[in-house]
C-alpha positions in Angstrom: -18.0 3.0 8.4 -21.5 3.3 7.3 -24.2 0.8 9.3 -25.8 -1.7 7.8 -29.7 -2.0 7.5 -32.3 -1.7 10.0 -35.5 -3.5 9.2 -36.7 -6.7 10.7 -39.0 -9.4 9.1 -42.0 -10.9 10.4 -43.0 -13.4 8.4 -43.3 -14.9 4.8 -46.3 -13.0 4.0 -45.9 -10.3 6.1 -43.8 -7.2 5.0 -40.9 -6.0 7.3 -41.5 -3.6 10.0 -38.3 -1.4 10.6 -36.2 -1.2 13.5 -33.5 1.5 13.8 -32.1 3.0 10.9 -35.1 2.4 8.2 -34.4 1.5 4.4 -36.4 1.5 1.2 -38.8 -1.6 1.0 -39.2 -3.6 -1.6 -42.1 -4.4 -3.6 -45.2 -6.9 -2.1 -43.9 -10.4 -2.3 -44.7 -13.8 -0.1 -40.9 -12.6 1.5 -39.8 -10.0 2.9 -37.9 -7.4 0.7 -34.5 -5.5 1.1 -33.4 -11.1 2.4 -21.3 -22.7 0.7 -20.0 -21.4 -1.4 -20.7 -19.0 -4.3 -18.9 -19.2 -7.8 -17.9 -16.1 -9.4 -19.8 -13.9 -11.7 -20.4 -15.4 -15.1 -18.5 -13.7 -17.9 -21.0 -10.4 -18.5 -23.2 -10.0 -21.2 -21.7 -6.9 -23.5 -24.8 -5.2 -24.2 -27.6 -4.4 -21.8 -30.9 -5.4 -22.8 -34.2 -4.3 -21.0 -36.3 -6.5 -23.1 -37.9 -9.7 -22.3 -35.4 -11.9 -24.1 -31.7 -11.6 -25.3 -30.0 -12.7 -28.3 -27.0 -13.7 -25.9 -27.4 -16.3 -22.9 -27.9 -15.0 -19.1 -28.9 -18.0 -17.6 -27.4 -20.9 -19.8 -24.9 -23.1 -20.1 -24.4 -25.2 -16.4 -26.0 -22.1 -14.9 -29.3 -23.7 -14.9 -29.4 -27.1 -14.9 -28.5 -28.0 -18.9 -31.0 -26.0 -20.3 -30.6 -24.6 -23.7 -31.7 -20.8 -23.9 -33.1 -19.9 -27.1 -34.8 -16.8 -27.9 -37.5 -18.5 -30.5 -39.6 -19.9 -28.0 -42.1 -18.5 -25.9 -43.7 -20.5 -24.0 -47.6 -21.1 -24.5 -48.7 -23.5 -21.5 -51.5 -21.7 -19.5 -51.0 -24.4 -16.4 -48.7 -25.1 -13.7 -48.1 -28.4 -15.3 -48.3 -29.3 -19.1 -51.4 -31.8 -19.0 -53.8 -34.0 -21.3 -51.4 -36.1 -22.6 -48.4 -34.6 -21.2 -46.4 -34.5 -17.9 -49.5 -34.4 -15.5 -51.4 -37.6 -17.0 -48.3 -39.4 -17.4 -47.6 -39.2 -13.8 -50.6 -39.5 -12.7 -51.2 -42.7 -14.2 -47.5 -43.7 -12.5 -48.7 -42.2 -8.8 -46.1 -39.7 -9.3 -48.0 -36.9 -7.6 -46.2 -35.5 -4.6 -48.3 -34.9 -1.6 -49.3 -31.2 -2.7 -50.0 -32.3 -6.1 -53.1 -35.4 -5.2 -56.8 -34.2 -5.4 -58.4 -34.6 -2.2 -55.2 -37.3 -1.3 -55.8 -39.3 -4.4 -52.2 -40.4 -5.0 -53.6 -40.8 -8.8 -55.6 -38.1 -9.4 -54.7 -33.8 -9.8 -55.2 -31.0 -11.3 -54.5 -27.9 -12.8 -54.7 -26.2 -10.0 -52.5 -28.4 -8.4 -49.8 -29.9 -10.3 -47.1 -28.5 -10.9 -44.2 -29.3 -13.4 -41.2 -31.4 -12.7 -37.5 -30.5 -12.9 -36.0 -32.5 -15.9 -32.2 -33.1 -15.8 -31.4 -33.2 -19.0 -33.5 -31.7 -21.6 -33.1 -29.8 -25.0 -34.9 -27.3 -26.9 -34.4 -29.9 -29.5 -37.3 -31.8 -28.6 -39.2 -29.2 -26.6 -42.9 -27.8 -27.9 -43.9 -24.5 -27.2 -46.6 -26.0 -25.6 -44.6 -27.5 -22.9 -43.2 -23.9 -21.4 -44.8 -22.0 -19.6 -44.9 -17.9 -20.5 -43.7 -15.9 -17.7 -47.4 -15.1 -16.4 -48.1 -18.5 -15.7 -43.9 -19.0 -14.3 -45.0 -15.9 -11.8 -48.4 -17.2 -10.7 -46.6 -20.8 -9.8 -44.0 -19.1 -7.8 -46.3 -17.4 -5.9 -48.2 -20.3 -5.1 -45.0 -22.5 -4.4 -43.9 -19.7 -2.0 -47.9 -19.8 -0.2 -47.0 -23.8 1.1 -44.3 -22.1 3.1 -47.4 -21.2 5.6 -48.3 -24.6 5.5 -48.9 -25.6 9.1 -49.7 -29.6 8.0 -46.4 -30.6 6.7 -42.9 -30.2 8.0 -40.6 -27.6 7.0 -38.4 -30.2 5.8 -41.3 -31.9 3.2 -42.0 -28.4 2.1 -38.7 -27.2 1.4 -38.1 -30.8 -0.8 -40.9 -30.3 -3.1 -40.7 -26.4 -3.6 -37.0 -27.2 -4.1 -37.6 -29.3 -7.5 -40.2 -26.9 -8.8 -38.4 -23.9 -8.6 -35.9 -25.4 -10.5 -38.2 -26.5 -13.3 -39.5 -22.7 -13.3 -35.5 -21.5 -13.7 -35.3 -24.0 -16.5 -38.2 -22.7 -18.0 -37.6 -19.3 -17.7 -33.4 -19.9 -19.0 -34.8 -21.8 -21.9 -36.9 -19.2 -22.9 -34.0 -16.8 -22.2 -36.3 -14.4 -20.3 -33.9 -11.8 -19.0 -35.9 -8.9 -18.1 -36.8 -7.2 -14.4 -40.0 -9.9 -13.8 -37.1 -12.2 -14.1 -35.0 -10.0 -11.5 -38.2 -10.3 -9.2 -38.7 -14.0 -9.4 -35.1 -15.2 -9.2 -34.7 -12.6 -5.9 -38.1 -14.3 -4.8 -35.9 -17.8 -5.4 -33.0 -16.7 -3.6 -34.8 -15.8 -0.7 -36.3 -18.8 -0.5 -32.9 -20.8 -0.8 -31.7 -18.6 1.5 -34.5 -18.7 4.1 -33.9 -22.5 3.8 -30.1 -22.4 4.6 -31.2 -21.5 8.0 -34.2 -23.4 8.8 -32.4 -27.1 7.5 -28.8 -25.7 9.4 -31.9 -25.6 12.7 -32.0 -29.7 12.2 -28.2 -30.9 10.4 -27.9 -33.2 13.1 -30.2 -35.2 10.6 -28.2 -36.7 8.5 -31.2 -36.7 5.6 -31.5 -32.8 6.6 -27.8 -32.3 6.2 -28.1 -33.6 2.5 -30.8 -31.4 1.6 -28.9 -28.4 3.6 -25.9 -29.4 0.8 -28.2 -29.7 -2.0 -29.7 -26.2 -0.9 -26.4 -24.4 -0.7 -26.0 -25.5 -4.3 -29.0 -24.1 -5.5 -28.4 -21.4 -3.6 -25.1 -20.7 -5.7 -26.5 -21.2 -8.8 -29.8 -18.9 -8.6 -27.8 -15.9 -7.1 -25.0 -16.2 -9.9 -27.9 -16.2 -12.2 -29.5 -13.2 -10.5 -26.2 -11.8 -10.8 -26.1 -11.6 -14.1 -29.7 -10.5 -14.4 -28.8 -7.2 -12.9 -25.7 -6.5 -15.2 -27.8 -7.6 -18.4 -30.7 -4.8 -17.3 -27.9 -2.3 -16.5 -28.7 1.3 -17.1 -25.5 3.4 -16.6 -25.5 3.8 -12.4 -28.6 2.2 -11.9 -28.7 -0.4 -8.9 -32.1 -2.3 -8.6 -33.9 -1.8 -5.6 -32.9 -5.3 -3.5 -29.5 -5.5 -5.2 -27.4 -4.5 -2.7 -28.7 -7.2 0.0 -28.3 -9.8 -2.5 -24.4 -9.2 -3.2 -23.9 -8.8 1.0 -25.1 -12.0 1.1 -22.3 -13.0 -1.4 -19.8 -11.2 1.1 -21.5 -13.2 4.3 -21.6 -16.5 2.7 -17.7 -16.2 3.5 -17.8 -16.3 7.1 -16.3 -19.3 8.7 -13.0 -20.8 8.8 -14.2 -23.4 6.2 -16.0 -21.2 4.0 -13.6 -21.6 0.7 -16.4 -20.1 -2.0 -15.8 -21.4 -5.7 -14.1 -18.6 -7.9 -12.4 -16.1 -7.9 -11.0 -14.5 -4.6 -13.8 -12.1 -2.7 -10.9 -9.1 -3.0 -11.3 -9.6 -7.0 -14.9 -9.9 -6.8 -15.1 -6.6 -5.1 -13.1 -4.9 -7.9 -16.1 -6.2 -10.5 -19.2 -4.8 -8.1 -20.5 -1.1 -9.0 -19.6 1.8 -7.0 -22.8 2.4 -5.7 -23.4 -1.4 -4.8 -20.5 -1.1 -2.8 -21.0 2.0 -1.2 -24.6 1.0 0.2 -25.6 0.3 4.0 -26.0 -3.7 3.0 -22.4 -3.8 1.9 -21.0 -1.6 4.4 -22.6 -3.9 7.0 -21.4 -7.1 5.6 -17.9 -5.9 5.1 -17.9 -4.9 8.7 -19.3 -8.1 10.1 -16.6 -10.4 7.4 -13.5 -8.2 8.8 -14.6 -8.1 12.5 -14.9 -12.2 12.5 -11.7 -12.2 10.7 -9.9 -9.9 13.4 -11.5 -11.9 16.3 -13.1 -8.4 17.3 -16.2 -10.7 18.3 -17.8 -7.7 20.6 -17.7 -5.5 17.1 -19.2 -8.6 15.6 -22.4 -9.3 17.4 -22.8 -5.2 18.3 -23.2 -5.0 14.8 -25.3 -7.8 14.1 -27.9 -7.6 16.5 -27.9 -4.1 15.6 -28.3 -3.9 11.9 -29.0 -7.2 10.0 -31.8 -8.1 8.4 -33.6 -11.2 8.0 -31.8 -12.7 5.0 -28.7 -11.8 6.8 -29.4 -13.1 9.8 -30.0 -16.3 7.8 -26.9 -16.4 6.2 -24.9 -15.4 9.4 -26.3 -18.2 11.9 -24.6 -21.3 10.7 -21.4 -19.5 11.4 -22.2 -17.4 14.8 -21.5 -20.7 17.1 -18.1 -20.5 15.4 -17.5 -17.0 16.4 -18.3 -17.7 20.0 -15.9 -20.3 20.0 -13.4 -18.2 18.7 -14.3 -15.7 21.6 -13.6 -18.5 24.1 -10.3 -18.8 22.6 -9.2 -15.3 23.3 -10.7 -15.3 26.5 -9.3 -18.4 27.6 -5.8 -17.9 26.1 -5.1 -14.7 26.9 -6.8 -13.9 30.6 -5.6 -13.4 33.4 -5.5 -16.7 35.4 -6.0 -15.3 39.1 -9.2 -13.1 37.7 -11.9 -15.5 36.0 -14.1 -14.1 33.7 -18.3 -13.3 34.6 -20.3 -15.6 32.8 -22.9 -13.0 32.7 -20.4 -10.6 31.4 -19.6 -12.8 28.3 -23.1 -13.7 27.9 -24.1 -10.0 27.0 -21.5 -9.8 24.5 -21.9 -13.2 22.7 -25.8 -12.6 23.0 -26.3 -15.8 24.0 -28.5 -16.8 27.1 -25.8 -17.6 30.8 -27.4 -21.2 30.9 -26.6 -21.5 27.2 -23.0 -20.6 27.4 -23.0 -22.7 30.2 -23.4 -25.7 28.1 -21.8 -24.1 25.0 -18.4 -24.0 27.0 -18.6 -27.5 28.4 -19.1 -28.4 24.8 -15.5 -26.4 24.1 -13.8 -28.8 27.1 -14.2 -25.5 29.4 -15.5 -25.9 32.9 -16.9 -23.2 34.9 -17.1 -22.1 38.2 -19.2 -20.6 41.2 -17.9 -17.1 43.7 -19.2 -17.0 46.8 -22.2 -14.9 45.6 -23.6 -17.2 43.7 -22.0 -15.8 40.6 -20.9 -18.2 37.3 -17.3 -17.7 36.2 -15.2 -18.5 33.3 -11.6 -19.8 35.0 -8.7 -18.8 32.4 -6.0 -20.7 30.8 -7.5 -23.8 31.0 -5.3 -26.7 28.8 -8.6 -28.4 27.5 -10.0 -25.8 25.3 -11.4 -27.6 22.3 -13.3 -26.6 19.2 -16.1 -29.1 19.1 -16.5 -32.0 17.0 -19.1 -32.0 14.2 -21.5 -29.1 13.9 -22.2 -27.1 17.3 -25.8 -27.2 18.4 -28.1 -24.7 18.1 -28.2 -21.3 20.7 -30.7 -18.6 20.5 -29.1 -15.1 19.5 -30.5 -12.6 21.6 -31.4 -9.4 19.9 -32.6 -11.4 17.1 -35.2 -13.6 18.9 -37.5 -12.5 16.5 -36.2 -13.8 13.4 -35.8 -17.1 15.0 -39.6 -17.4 15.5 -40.2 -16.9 11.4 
């Protein structure tokens, strides 16, 4: 079985530095390159087209968020935000401005270097001007900007992610209704899905919240949606064999999305998805790793499972995997517990190294599993077997380092 990939991230604005087995990286972005429940791909365009617009819909119908594609319009807004008597005085003069958005605070005052346009439910390119989309320059240099308030250290991750969350949407809308389909399209949904991603984690850090675990909902959504869309992107700019240069992460993260018992992804089954993914896709480290890491939770082969991990994922991975690694500890315990041999309890330091997971930490993780532990004449923590009060806790588990990955967690 082939490894998965070896580079590690940094931080948003930093590119990845490798770590083992190196791979190609990806083009400078505020991510880093080569980074629930996901529906199926849409049905696939018949003809590939490697120009900026198509004359059949990518990214309509519920794809992205009601909008109408139309290849007519192209989009002649030069700001962020449509303004004069448009979006941005209108909601200015209705203290709409979210914090970002106010000019030195003013909760009535922007500008174009500031505002940025709202996400509309419903809209129609009916009663849509030119003038209110924005071309795909502008849609670039607002994602770029969007993605720079991820270093913000005066707001909360939280407050961030909400207002990033809405805009990012608008700029999907605009780019579906303008049925943009070609590779700066690729490059700023990836940029999308990597934020989605990136947020899975950080709002999974605080879902004991229950305003976070909306937004962690809400996310997973979004989530779906942009990496369907990007999806079909790659099959509309196919060139015989071709696979674009972060496409193979982006359909392991597909595969990983699966992990958990209660993972029940919208669709078609993940065998018949595998039957529609290109040779080459599935052939490549990314996939190869995410296959492994899928069957070895679903064999209870947990020593495979974090060998691997700690070993090969990268940060977007890592993301995706850490909602569900609690789950596979638990699972461990299970074994462990079940099938040991009573008269010989188990090292906690032992089980420690392969859960990678701190000994103080599974301390508390198996008293949180209804397992009690106890203390050798040495001084030594150990595991007793076939204990009756095993338990999968209730509600979501809290939140253990993964050692080997320490670094990602500091991102």
């Amino acid at each position: 079985m082939e490894g998965g990939n070896g580079n590690r991230g940094s931080s948003f604005s930093q590119s990845r530095h490798s770590r083992g087995r190196g791979r190609g990286r990806g083009r400078g972005h505020r991510f880093r390159s080569n980074q629930s429940k996901v529906s199926s791909f849409d049905e696939r365009v018949t003809s590939s087209s490697s120009g900026s617009r198509a004359s059949t819909s990518v990214l309509g119908d519920k794809q992205e968020e009601d909008a109408q594609p139309s290849s007519n319009f192209v989009g002649t807004c030069p700001y962020m935000c449509p303004g004069e008597i448009l979006e941005r005085t209108q909601r200015e003069n209705m203290r709409d401005l979210a914090v970002f958005e106010r000019l030195n605070g003013n909760p009535r005052k922007s500008s174009p270097a500031l505002a940025i346009k709202k996400f509309c439910r419903t809209i129609s390119t009916k009663y849509v001007q030119a003038s209110d989309l924005r071309p795909i320059a502008v849609l670039e240099n607002t994602l770029n900007y969007l993605l720079s308030l991820l270093e913000s250290k005066e707001h909360s991750f939280e407050e961030v992610h909400d207002f990033i969350f809405d805009r990012t949407r608008s700029i999907r809308q605009d780019i579906t209704m303008q049925n943009i389909v070609d590779n700066k399209a690729i490059y700023m949904y990836e940029g999308m899905v990597k934020f989605h991603v990136v947020s899975h984690y950080k709002l999974w850090c605080s879902i004991s919240d229950p305003n976070t675990a909306s937004m962690h909902h809400l996310n997973l959504e979004q989530l779906t949606k942009t990496l369907t869309s990007l999806f079909n992107l790659y099959e509309a700019n196919r060139n015989s064999n071709y696979v674009h240069e972060n496409e193979a992460e982006f359909h392991s993260l597909y595969v990983l999305l699966h992990l958990g018992s209660y993972s029940q992804p919208m669709g078609e089954p993940l065998s018949l998805w595998f039957r529609r993914v290109s040779t080459p896709v599935l052939k490549s480290k990314e996939m190869c790793f995410a296959r492994r890491i899928l069957r070895s939770s679903q064999l209870g082969n947990y020593k495979d499972f974090f060998r691997t991990a700690a070993a090969q994922a990268s940060y977007l991975q890592f993301c995706i995997m850490m909602p569900f690694i609690n789950e596979v500890r638990a699972l461990a315990l299970s074994c462990i517990n079940f099938g040991g041999y009573k008269l010989h309890p188990y090292p906690l330091l032992d089980l420690s190294k392969y859960l990678m997971i701190k000994e103080s930490d599974l301390e508390s993780f198996c008293h949180s599993c209804g397992l009690e532990i106890c203390t050798d004449e040495s001084g030594n923590k150990l595991l007793p077997t076939k204990q009756t009060t095993f338990r999968h806790p209730k509600g979501e588990f809290q939140s253990y380092s993964f050692v080997g990955l320490q670094e990602y967690e500091k991102l």
